[in-house]
C-alpha positions as CSV (number, residue, x, y, z in Angstrom):
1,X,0.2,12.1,-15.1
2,X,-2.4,14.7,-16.0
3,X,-4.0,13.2,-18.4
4,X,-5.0,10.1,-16.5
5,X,-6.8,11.8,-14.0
6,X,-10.1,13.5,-14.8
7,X,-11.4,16.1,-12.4
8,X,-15.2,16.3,-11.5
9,X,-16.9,19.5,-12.4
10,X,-20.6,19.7,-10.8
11,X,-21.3,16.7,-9.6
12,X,-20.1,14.7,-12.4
13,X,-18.7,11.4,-11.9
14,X,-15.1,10.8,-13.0
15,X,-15.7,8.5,-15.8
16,X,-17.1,12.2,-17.6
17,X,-15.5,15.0,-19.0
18,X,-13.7,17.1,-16.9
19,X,-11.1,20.0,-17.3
20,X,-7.9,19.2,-19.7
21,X,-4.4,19.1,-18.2
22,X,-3.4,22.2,-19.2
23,X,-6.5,24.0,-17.5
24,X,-5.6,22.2,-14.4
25,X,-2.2,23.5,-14.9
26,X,-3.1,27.1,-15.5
27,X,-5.8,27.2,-12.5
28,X,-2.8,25.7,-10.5
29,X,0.0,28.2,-11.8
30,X,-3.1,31.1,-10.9
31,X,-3.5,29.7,-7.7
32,X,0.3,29.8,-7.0
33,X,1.2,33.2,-8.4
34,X,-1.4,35.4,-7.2
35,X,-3.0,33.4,-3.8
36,X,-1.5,34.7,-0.2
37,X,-3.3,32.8,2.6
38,X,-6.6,32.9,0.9
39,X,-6.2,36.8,-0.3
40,X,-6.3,37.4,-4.3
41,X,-3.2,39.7,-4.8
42,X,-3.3,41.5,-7.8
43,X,0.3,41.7,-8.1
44,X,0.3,43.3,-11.7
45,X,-1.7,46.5,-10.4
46,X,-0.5,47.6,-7.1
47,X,-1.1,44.8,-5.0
48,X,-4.9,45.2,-3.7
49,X,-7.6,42.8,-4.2
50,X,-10.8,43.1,-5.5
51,X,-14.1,40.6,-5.2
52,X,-14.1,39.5,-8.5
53,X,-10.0,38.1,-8.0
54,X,-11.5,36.5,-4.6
55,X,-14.6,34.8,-7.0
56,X,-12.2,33.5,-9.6
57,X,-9.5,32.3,-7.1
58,X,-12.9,30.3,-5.6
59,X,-13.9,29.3,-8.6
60,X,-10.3,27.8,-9.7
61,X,-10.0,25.8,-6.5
62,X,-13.6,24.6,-6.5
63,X,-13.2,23.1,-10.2
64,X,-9.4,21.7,-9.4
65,X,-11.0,20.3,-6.1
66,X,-9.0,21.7,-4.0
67,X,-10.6,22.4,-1.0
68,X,-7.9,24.0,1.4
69,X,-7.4,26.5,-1.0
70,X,-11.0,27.3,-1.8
71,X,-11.2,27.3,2.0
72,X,-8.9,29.7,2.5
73,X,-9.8,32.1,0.2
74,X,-13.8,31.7,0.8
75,X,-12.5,32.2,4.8
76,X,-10.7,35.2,3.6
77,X,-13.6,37.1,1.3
78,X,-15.8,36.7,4.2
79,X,-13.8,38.5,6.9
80,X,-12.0,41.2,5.1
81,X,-14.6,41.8,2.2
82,X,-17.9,40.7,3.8
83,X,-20.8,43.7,4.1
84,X,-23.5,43.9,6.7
85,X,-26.5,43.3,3.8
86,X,-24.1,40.3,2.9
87,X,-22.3,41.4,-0.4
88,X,-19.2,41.5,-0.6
89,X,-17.3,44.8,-0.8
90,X,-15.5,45.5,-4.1
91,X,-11.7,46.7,-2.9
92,X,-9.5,45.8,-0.3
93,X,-6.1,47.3,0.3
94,X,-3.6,47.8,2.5
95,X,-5.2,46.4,5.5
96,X,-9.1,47.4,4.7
97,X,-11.4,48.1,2.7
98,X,-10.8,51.0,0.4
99,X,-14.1,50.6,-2.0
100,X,-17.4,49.3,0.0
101,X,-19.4,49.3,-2.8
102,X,-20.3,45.5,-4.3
103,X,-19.8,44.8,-7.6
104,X,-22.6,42.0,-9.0
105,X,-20.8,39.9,-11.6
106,X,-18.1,39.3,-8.5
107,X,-21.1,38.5,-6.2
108,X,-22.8,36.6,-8.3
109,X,-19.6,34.5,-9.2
110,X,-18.7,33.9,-5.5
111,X,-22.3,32.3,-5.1
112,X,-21.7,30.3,-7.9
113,X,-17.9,28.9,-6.4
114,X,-20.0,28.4,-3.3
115,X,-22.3,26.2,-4.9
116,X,-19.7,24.4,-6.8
117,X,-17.9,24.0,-3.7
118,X,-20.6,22.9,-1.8
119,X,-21.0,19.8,-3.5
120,X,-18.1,19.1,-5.1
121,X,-17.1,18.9,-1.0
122,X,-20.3,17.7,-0.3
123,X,-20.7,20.4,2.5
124,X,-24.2,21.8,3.7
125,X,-22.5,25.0,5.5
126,X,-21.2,25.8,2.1
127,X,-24.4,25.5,0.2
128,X,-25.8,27.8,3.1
129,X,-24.0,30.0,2.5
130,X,-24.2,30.3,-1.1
131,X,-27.7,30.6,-0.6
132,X,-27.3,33.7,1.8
133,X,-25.2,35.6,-0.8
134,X,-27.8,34.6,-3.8
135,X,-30.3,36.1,-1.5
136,X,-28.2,39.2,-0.7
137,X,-28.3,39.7,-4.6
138,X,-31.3,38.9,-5.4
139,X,-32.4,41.5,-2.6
140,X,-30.1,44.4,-4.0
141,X,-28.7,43.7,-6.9
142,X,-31.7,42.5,-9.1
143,X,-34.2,44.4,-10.6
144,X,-37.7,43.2,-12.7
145,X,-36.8,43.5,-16.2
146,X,-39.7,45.6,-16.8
147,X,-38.5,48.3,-14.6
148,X,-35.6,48.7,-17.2
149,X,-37.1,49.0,-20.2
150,X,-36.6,44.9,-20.8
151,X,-40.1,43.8,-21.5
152,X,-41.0,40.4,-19.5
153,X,-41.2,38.5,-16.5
154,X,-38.3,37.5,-14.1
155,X,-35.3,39.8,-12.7
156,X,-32.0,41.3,-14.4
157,X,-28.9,42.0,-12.3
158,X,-28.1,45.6,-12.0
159,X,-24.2,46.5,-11.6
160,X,-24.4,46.3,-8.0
161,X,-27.0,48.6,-5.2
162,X,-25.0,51.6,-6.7
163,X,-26.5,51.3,-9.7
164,X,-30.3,52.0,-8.6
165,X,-31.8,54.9,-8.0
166,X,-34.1,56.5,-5.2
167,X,-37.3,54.0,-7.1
168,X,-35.6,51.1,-7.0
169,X,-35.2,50.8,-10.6
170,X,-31.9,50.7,-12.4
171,X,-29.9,52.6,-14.9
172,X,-26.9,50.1,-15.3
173,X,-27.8,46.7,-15.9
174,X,-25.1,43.7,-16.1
């Protein structure tokens, strides 16, 4: 049965590659071990979550095309982990929040689910909104690459707004 279905990554028609069976399988077996009504659990290390569990968990569901689940744990992220500058906070536990601070690589992961979700579901509000949180890091996560000693044009991501100092320039890059 799994191997006679393909499953669209990115926009790609079915008759293309897509993910193998037993990917499928182990996104699914993630999805059902460590999801709770949208909330990563990390069940192996005391049972908080964290942004980068609620990026993958969006990422899984996005690829598998499952769009419940990646509803439900995009609905999730954005209520209990969402921040004012619109990051997303790093730790949640117990009923809040325990570590505000973002954490880029889980930011920037989320953005990307969003966008995969967005047209894998073919949904405007999502790509929206994967816009606003590519925004949010671009506005305080990123840094020009000259500021860090990189040489060259564009941006690099620092680790998260923690990471920069009083200038505006960063000491930790991702």
């Amino acid at each position: 049965l799994c191997a006679a279905g393909t499953v669209s990554v990115l926009g790609r028609s079915a008759g293309q590659p897509g993910i193998d069976c037993a990917a499928r399988e182990a996104g699914r077996r993630f999805l059902d071990r460590y999801v709770d009504d949208g909330r990563v659990v990390r069940r192996d290390q005391g049972g908080d979550t964290v942004s980068e569990g609620q990026a993958y968990g969006m990422l899984i569901a996005a690829t598998l095309g499952d769009e419940e689940e990646f509803r439900q744990i995009w609905w999730w992220t954005r209520r209990h982990l969402g921040r004012g500058d619109g990051l997303l906070s790093y730790r949640w536990r117990d009923g809040s929040v325990v570590d505000p601070q973002s954490a880029a690589d889980a930011d920037l992961d989320a953005a990307y689910a969003l966008v995969l979700a967005s047209r894998r579901f073919d949904d405007p509000v999502l790509e929206r909104d994967a816009a606003n949180l590519a925004q949010a890091i671009l506005d305080h996560e990123a840094v020009p690459a000259a500021d860090v000693g990189l040489g060259g044009g564009g941006l690099v991501l620092a680790a998260g707004p923690w990471a920069l100092d009083g200038d505006g320039r960063t000491a930790i890059v991702n």
